[in-house]
PyMOL Python script that loads the backbone (N, CA, C, O; Angstrom):
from pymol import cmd

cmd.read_pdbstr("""\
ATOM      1  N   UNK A   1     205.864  69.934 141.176  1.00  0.00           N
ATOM      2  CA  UNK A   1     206.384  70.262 142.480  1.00  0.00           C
ATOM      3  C   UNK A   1     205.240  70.158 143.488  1.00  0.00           C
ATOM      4  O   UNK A   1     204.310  70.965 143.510  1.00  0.00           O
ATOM      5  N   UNK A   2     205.365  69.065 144.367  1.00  0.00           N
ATOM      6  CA  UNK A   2     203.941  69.597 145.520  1.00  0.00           C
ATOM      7  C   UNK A   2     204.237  70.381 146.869  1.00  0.00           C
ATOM      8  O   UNK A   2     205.142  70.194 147.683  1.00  0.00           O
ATOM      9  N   UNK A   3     203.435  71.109 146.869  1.00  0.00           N
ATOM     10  CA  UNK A   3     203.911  71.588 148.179  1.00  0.00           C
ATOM     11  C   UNK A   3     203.977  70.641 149.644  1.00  0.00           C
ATOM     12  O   UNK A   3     203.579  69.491 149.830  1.00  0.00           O
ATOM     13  N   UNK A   4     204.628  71.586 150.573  1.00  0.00           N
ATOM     14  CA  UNK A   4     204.984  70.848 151.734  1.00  0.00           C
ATOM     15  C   UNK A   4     204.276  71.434 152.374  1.00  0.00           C
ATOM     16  O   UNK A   4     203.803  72.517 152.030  1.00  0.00           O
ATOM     17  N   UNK A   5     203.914  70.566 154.005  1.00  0.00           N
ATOM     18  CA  UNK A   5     202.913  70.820 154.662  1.00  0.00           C
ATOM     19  C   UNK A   5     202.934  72.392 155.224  1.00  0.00           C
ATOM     20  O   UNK A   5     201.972  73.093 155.537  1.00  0.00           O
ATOM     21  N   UNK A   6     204.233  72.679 155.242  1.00  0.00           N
ATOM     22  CA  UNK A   6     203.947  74.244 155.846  1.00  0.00           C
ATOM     23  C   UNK A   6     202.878  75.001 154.832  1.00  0.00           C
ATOM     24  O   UNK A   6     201.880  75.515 155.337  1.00  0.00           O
ATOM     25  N   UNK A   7     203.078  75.067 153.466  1.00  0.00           N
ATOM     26  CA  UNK A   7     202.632  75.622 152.326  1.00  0.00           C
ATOM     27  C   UNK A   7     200.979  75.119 152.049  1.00  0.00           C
ATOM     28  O   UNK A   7     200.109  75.814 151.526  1.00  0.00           O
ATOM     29  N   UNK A   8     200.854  73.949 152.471  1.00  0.00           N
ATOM     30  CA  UNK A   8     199.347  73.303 152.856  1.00  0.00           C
ATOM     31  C   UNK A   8     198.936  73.952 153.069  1.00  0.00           C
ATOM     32  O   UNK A   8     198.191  74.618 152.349  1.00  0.00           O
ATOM     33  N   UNK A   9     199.391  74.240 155.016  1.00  0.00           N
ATOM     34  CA  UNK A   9     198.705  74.683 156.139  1.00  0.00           C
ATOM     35  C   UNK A   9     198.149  76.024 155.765  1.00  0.00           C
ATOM     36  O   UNK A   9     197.065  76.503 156.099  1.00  0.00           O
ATOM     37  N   UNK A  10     199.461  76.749 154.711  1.00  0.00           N
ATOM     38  CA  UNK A  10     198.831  78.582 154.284  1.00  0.00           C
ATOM     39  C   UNK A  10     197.849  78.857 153.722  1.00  0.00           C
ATOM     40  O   UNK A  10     196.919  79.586 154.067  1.00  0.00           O
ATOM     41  N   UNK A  11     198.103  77.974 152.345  1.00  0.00           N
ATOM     42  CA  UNK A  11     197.003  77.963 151.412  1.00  0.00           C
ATOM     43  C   UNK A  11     195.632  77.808 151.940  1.00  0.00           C
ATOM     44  O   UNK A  11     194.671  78.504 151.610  1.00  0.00           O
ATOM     45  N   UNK A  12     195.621  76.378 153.186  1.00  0.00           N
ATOM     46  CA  UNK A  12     194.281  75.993 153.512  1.00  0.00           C
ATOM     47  C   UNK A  12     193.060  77.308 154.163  1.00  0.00           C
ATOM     48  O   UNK A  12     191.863  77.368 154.443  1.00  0.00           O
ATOM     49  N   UNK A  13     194.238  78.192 154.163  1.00  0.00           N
ATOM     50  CA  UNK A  13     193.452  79.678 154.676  1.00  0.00           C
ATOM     51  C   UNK A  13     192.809  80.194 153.467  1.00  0.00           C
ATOM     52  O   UNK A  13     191.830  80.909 153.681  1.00  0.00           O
ATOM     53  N   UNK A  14     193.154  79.986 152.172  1.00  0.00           N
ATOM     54  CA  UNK A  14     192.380  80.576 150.803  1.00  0.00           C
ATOM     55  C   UNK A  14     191.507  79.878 150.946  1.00  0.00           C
ATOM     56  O   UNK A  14     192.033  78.767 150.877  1.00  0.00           O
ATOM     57  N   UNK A  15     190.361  79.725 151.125  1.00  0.00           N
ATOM     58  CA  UNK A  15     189.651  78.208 150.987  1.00  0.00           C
ATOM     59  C   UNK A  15     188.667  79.387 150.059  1.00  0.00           C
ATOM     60  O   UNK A  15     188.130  78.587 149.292  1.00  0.00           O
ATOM     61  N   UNK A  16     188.227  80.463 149.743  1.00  0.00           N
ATOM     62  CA  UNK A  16     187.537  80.903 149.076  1.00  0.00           C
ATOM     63  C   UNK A  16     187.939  81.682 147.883  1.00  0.00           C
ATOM     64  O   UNK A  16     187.195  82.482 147.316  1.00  0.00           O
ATOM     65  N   UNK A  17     189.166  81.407 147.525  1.00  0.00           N
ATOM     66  CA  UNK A  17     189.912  82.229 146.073  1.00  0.00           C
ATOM     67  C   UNK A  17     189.634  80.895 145.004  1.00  0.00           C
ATOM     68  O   UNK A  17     189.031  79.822 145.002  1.00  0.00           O
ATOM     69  N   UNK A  18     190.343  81.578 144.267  1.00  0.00           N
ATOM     70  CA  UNK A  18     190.042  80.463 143.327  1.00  0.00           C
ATOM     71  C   UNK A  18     191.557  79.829 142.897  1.00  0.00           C
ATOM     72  O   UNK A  18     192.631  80.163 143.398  1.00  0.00           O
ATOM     73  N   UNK A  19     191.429  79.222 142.253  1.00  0.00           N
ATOM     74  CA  UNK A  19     192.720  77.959 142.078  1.00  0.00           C
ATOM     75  C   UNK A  19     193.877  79.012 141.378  1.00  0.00           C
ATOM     76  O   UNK A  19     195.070  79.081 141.672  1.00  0.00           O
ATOM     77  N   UNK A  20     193.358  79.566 140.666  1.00  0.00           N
ATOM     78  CA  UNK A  20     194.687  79.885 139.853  1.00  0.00           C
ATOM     79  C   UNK A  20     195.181  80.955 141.066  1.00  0.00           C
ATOM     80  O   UNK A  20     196.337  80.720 141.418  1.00  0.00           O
ATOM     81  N   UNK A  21     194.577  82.020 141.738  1.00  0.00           N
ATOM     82  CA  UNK A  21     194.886  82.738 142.766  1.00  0.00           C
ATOM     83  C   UNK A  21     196.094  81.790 143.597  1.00  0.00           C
ATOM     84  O   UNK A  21     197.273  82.114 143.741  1.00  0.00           O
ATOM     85  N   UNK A  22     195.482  80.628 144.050  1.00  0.00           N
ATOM     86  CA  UNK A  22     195.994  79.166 145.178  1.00  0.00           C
ATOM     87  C   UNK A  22     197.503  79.237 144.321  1.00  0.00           C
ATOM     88  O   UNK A  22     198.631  79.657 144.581  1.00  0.00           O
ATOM     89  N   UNK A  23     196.840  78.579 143.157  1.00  0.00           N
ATOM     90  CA  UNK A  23     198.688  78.079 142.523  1.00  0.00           C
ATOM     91  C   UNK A  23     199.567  78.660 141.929  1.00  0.00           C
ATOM     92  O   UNK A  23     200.425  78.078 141.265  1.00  0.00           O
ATOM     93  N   UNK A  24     199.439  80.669 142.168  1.00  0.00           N
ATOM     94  CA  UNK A  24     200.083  81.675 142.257  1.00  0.00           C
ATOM     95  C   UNK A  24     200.903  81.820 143.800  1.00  0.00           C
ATOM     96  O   UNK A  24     202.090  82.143 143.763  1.00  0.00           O
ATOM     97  N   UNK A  25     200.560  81.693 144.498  1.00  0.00           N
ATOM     98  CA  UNK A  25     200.639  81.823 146.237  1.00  0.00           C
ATOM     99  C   UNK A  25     201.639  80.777 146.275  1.00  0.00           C
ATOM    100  O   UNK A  25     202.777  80.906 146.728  1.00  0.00           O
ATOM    101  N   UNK A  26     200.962  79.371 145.593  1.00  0.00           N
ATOM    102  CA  UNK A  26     202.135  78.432 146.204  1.00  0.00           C
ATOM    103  C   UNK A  26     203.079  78.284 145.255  1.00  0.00           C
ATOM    104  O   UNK A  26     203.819  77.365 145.607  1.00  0.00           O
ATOM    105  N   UNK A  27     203.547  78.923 143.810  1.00  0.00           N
ATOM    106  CA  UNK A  27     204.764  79.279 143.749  1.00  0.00           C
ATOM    107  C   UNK A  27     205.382  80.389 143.911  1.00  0.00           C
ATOM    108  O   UNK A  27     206.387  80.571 143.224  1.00  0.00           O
ATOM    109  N   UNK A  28     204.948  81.434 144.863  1.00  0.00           N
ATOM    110  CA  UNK A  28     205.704  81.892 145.403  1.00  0.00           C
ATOM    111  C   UNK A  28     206.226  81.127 146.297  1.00  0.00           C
ATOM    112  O   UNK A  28     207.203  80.446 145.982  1.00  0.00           O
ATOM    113  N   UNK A  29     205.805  81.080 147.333  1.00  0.00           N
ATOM    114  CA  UNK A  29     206.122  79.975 148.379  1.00  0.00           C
ATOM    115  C   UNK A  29     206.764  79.052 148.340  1.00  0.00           C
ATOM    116  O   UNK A  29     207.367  78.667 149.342  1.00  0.00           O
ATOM    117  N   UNK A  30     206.819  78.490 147.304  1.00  0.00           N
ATOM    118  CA  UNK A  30     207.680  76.912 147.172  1.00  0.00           C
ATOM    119  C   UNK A  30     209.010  77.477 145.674  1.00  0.00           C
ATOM    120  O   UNK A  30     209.401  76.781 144.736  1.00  0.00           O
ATOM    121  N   UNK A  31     209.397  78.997 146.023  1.00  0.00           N
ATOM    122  CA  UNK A  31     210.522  79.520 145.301  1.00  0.00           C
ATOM    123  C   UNK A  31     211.332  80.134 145.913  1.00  0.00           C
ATOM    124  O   UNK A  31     211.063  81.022 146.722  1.00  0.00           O
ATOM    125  N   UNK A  32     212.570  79.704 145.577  1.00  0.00           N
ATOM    126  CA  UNK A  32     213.123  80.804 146.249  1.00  0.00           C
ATOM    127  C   UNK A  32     214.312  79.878 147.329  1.00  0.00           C
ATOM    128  O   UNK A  32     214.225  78.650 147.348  1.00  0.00           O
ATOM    129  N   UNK A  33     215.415  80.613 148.210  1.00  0.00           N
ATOM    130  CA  UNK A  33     215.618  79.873 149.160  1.00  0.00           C
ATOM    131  C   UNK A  33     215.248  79.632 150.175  1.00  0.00           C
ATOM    132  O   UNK A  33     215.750  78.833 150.965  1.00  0.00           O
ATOM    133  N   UNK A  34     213.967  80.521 150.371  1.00  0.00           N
ATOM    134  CA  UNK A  34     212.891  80.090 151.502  1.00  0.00           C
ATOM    135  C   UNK A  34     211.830  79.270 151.208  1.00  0.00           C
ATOM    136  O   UNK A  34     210.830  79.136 151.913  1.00  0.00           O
ATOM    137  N   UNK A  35     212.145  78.495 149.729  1.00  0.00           N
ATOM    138  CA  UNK A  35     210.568  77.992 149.322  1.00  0.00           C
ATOM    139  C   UNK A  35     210.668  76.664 150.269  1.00  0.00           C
ATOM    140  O   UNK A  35     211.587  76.008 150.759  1.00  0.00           O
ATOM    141  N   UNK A  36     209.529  76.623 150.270  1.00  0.00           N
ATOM    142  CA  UNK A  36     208.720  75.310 151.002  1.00  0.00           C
ATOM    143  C   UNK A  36     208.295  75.436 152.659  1.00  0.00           C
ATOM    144  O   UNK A  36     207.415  74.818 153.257  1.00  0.00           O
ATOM    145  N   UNK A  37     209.341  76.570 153.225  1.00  0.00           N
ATOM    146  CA  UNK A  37     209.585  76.823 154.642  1.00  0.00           C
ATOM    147  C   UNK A  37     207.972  77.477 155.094  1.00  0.00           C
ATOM    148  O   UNK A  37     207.520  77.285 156.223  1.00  0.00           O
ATOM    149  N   UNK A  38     207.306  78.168 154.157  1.00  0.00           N
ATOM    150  CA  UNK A  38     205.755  78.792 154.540  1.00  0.00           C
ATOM    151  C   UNK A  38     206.243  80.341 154.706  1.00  0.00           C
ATOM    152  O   UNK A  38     205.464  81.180 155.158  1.00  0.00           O
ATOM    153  N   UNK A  39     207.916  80.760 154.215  1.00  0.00           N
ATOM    154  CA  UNK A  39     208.287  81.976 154.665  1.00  0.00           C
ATOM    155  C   UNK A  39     208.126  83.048 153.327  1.00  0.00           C
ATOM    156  O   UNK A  39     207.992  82.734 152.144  1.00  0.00           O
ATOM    157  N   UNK A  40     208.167  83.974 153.733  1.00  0.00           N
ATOM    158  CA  UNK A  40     208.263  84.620 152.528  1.00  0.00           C
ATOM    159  C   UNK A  40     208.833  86.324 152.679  1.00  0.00           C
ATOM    160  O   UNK A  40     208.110  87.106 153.296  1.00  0.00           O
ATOM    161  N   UNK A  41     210.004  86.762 152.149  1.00  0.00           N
ATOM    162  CA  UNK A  41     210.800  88.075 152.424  1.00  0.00           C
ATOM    163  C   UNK A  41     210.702  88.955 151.026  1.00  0.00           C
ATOM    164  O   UNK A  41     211.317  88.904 149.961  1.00  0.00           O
ATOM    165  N   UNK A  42     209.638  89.782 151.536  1.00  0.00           N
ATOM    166  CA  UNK A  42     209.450  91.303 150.396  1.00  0.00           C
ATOM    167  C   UNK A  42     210.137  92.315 150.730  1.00  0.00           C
ATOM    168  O   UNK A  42     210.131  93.079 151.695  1.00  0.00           O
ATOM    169  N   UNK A  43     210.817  92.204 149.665  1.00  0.00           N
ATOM    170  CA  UNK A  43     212.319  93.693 149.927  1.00  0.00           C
ATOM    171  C   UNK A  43     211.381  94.899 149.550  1.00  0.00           C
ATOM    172  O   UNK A  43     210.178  94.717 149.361  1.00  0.00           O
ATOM    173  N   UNK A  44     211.967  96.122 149.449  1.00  0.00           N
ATOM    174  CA  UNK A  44     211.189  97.056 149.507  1.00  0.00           C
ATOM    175  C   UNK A  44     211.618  98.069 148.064  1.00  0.00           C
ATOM    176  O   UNK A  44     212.801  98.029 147.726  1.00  0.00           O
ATOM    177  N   UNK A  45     210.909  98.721 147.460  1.00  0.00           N
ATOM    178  CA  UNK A  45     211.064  98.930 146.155  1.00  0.00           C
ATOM    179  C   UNK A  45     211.775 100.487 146.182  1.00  0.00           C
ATOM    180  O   UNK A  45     211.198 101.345 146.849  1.00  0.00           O
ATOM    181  N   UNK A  46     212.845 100.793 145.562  1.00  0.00           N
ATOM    182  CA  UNK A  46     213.313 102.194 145.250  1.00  0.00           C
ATOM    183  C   UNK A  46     212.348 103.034 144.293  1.00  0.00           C
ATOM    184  O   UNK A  46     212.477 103.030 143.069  1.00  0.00           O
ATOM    185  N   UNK A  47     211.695 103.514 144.748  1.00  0.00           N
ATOM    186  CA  UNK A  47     210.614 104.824 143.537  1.00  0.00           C
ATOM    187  C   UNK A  47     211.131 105.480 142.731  1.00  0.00           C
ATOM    188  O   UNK A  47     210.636 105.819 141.656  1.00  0.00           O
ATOM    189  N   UNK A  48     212.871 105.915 143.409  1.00  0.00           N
ATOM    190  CA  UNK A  48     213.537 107.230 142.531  1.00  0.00           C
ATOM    191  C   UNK A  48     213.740 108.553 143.214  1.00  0.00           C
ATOM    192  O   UNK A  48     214.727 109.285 143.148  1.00  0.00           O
ATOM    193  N   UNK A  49     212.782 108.699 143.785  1.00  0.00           N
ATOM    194  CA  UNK A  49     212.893 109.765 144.696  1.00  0.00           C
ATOM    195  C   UNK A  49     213.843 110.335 145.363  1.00  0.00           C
ATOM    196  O   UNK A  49     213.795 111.528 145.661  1.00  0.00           O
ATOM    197  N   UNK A  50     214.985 109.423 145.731  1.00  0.00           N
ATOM    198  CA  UNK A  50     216.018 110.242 145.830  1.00  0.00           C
ATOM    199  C   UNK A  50     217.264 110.678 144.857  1.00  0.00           C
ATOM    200  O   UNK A  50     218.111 111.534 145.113  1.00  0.00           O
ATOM    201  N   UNK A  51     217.161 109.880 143.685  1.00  0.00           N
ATOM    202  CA  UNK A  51     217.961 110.885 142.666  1.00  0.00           C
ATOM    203  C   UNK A  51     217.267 111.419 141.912  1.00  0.00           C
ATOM    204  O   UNK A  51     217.696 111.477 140.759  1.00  0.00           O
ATOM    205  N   UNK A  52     215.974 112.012 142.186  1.00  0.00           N
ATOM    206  CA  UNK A  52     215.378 112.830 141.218  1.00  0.00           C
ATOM    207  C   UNK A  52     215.606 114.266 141.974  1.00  0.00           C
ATOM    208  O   UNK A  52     215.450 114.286 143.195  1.00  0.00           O
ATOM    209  N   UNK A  53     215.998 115.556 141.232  1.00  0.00           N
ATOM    210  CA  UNK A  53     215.793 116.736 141.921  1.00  0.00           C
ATOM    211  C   UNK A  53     214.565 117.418 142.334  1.00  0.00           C
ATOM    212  O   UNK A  53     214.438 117.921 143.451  1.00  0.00           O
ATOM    213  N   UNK A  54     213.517 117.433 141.282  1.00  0.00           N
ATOM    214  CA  UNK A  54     212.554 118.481 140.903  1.00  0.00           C
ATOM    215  C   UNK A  54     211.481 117.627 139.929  1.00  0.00           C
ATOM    216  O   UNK A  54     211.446 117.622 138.699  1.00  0.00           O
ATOM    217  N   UNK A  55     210.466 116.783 141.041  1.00  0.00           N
ATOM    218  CA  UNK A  55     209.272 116.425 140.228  1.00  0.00           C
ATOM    219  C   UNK A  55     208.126 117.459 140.294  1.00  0.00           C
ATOM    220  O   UNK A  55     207.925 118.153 141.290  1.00  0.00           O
ATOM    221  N   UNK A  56     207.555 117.501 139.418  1.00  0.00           N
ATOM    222  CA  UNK A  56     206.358 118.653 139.353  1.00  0.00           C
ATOM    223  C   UNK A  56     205.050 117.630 139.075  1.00  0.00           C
ATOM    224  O   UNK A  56     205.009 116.825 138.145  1.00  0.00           O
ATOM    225  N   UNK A  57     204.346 117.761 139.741  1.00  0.00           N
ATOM    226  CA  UNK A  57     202.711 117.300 139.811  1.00  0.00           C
ATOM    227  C   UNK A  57     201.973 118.305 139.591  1.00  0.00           C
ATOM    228  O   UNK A  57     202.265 119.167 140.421  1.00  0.00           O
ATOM    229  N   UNK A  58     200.844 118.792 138.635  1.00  0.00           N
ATOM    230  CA  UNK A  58     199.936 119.020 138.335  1.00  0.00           C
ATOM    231  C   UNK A  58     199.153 119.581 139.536  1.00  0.00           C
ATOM    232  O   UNK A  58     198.773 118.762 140.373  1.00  0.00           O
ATOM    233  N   UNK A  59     198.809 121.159 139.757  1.00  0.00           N
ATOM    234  CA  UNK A  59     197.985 121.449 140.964  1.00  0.00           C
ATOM    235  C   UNK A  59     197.941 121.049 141.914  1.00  0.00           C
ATOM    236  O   UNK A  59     196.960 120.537 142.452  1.00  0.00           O
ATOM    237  N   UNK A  60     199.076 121.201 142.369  1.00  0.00           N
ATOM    238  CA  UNK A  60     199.836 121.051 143.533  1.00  0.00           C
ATOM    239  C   UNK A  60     200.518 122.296 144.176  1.00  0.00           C
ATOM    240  O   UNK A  60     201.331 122.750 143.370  1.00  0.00           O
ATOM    241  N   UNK A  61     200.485 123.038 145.371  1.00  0.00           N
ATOM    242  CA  UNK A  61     201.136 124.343 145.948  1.00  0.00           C
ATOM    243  C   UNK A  61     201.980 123.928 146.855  1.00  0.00           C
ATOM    244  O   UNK A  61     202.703 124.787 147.360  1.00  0.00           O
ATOM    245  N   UNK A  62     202.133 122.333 147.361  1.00  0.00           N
ATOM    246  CA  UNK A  62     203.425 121.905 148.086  1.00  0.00           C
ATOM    247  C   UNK A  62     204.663 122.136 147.732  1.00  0.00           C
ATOM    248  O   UNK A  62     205.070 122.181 146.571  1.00  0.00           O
ATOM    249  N   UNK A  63     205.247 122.278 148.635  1.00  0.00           N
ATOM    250  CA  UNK A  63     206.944 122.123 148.747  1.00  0.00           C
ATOM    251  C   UNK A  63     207.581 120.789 149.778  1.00  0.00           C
ATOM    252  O   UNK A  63     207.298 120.547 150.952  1.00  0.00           O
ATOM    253  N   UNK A  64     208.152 120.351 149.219  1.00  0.00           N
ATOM    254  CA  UNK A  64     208.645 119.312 150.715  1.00  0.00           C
ATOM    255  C   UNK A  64     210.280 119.858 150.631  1.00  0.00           C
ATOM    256  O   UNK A  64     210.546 120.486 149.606  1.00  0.00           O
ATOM    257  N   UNK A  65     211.052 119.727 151.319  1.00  0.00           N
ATOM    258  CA  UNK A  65     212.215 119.590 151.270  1.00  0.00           C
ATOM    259  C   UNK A  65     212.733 118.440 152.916  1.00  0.00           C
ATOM    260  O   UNK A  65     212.531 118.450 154.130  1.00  0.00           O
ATOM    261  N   UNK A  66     213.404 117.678 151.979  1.00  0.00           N
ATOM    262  CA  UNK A  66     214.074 116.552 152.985  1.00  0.00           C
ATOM    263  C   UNK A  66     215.538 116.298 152.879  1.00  0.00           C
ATOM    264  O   UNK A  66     216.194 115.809 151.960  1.00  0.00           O
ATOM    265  N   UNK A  67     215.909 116.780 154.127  1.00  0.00           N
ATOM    266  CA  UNK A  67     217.457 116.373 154.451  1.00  0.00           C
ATOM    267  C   UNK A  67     217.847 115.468 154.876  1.00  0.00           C
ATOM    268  O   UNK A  67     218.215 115.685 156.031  1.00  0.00           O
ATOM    269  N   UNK A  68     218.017 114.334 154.535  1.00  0.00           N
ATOM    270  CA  UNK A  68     218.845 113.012 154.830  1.00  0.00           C
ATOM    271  C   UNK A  68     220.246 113.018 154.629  1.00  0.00           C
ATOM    272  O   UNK A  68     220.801 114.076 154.331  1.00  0.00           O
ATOM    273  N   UNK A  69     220.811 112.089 154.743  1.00  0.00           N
ATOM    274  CA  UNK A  69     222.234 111.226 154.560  1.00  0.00           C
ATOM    275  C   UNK A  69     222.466 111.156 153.189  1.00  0.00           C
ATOM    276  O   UNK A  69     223.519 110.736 152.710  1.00  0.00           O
ATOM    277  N   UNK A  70     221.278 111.655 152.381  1.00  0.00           N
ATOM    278  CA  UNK A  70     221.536 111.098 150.820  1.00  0.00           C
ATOM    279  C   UNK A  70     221.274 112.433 150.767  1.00  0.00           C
ATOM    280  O   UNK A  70     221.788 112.601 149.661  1.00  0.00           O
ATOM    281  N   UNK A  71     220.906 113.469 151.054  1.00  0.00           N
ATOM    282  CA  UNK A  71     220.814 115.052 150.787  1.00  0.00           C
ATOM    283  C   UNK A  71     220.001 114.922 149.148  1.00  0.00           C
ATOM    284  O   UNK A  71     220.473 115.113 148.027  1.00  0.00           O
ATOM    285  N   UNK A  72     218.774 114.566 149.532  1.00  0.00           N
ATOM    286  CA  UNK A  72     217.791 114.363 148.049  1.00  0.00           C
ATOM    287  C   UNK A  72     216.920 115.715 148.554  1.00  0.00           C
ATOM    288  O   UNK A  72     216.570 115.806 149.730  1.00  0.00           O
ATOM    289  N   UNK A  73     216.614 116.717 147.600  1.00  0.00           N
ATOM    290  CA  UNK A  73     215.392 117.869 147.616  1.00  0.00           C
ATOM    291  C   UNK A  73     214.853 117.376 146.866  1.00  0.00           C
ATOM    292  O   UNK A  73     215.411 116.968 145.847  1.00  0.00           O
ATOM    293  N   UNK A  74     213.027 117.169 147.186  1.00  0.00           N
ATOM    294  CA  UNK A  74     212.035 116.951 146.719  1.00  0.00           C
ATOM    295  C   UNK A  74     210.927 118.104 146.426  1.00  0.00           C
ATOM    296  O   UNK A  74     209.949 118.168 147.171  1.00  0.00           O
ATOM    297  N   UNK A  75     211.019 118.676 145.749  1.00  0.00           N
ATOM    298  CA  UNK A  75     209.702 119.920 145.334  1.00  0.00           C
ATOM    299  C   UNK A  75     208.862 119.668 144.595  1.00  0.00           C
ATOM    300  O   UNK A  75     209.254 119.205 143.524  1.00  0.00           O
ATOM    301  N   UNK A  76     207.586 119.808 144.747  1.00  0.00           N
ATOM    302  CA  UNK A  76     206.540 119.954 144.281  1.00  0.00           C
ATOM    303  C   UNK A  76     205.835 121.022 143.960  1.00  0.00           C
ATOM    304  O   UNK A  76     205.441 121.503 145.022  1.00  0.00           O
ATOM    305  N   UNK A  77     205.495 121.600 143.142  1.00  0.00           N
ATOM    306  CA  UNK A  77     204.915 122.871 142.457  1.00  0.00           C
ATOM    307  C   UNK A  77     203.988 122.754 141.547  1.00  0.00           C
ATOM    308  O   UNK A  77     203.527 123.758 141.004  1.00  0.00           O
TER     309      UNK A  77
END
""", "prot")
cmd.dss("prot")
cmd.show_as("cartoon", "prot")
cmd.util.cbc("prot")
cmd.orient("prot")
């Protein structure tokens, strides 16, 4: 697959990584239904946090509590 000039033009900004870094980048880039365009859309990751009730961390004296639309309580103790 070679890339297209948009995907050139990005890469030509690595000029100091090394190749395998380069021909990681440009298949992202050249995947996808934005590949080849130079675009690229990172969705955003669910942690859990809101269907968890009650995480406990280790020496910790926080409390949070958050009321949203999804009515998730978060405590820490």
């Amino acid at each position: 697959m070679r890339a297209t000039r948009a995907v050139q033009k990005i890469l030509s900004n690595y000029e100091g990584t090394t190749p395998g870094v380069k021909a990681n980048l440009c298949r992202m880039l050249m995947n996808g239904k934005l590949g080849g365009t130079g675009k690229m859309i990172i969705l955003p990751v669910d942690q859990g946090l809101n269907t968890v009730q009650h995480v406990h961390l280790p020496q910790t004296q926080q409390h949070m509590i958050h009321n949203t639309t999804t009515s998730w309580q978060l405590m820490l103790a």
